[in-house]
Each structure stands twice: as structure tokens, then as C-alpha cells.
C-alpha positions in Angstrom: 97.8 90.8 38.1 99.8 88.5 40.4 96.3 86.1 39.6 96.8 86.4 35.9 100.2 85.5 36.1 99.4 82.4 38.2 97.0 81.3 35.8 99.3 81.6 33.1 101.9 79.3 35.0 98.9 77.2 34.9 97.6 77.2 38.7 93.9 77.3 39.7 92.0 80.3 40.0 89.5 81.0 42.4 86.1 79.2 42.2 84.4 83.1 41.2 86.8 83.6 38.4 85.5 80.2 37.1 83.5 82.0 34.3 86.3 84.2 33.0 88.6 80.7 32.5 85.3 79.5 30.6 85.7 82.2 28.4 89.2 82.3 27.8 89.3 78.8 27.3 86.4 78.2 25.0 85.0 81.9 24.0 86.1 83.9 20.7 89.7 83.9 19.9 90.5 81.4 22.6 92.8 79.8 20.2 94.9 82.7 19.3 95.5 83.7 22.9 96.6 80.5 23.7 99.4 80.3 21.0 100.3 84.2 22.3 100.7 82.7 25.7 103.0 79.6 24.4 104.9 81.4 21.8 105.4 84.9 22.8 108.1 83.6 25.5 110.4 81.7 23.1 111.0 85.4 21.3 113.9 86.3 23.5 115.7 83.1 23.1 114.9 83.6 19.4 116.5 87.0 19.7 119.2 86.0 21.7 119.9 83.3 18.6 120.5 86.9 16.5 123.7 87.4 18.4 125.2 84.3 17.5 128.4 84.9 15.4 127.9 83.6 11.6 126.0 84.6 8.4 122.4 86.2 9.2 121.1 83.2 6.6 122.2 80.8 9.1 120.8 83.0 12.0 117.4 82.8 10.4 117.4 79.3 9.5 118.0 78.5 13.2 115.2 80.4 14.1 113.1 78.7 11.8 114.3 75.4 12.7 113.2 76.1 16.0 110.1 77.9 15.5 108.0 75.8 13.0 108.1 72.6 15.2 107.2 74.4 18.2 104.1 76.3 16.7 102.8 72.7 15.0 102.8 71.1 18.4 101.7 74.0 20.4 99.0 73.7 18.1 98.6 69.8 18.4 98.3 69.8 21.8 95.7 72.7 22.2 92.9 70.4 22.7 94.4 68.6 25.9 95.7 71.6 27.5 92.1 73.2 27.2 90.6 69.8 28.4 92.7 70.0 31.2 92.9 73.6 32.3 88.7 73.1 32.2 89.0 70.0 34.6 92.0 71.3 36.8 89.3 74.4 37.3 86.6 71.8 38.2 84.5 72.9 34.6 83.2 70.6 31.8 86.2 69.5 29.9 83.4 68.2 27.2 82.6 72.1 26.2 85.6 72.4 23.9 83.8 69.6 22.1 81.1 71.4 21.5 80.1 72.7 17.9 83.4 71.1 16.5 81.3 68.8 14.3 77.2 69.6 13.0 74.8 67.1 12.6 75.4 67.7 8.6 79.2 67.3 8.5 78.7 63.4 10.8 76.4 62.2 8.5 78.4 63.4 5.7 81.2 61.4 7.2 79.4 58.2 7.8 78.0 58.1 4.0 81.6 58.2 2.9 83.1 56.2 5.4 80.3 53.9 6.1 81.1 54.8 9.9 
């Protein structure tokens, strides 16, 4: 436990642990778990906005405002922070690249872009 709470404060595991960061980095649902781990924290202070005096319009609208930015550049950055959690771990920081384009979809690119 204390390991998996490490990790998610972004330390280094240990070297045998390396294939179960490979996994959670780069395996199935790799990106939902790491928007669970970015925005599940934020839900207090998004509850604690709640008790804020006012209209529960505004309440929501604050939330929102807060919320929305945060989730598009959690998701922007995923691809560096998996690049970098791979290399801090001493791993391939090239295997999140993999399968993100087929042979079909570059070729489709370069006849429309000339590329």
C-alpha cells in the first residue's frame, strides 16, 4: 500500500515492479486511471466550493469553471507524464507511441498532405 501511494506521488518503484508500471502506464484503460488519479483529488475542494454562501447556480458554475480546464489539460499532458513516468522507471518511453498511428492512416496522411 504505502508503495502504491508512492507511486502515485510519482516516485520510483522497485526495479521488479517494473512490469506492473508497464501496464498501468501503457495496458487497457491506462488512460482512464490516469484521469482518476489527477481528478479524483480536486473533488473535495469542489465540495468544499458547495459551502460557499450564494445561489447554488453560482456554486455550480464555479465548479465548472474549475473543472473543465483542469480535465482538458490533464488530458493534454497525458502523453508526457506517461513518457516520463516510463523513463523515470528506466522503461521505453517510445511504447506509448506505439499503435497510435497504422501504416494505412500515415499513408492516408501523406496523400492529403503531401507529407
Amino acid at each position: 500500500m504505502r508503495q502504491r501511494i508512492a507511486y502515485n506521488l510519482g516516485r520510483e518503484l522497485p526495479s521488479y515492479l517494473h512490469d506492473w508500471v508497464l501496464h498501468d502506464l501503457t495496458g487497457p484503460y491506462a488512460m482512464e486511471r490516469y484521469l482518476v488519479r489527477f481528478i479524483v483529488p480536486f473533488i473535495p475542494l469542489y465540495g468544499f466550493v458547495l459551502l460557499f454562501p450564494g445561489p447554488m447556480h453560482i456554486k455550480w458554475q464555479m465548479i465548472v469553471i474549475m473543472a473543465v480546464p483542469m480535465f482538458v489539460f490533464t488530458v493534454a499532458h497525458s502523453y508526457v507524464w506517461r513518457r516520463f513516468r516510463l523513463t523515470q522507471h528506466g522503461l521505453d518511453p517510445g511504447i506509448v507511441d506505439r499503435g497510435k498511428s497504422t501504416a494505412y492512416e500515415k499513408e492516408r496522411y501523406r496523400m492529403r498532405y503531401g507529407h
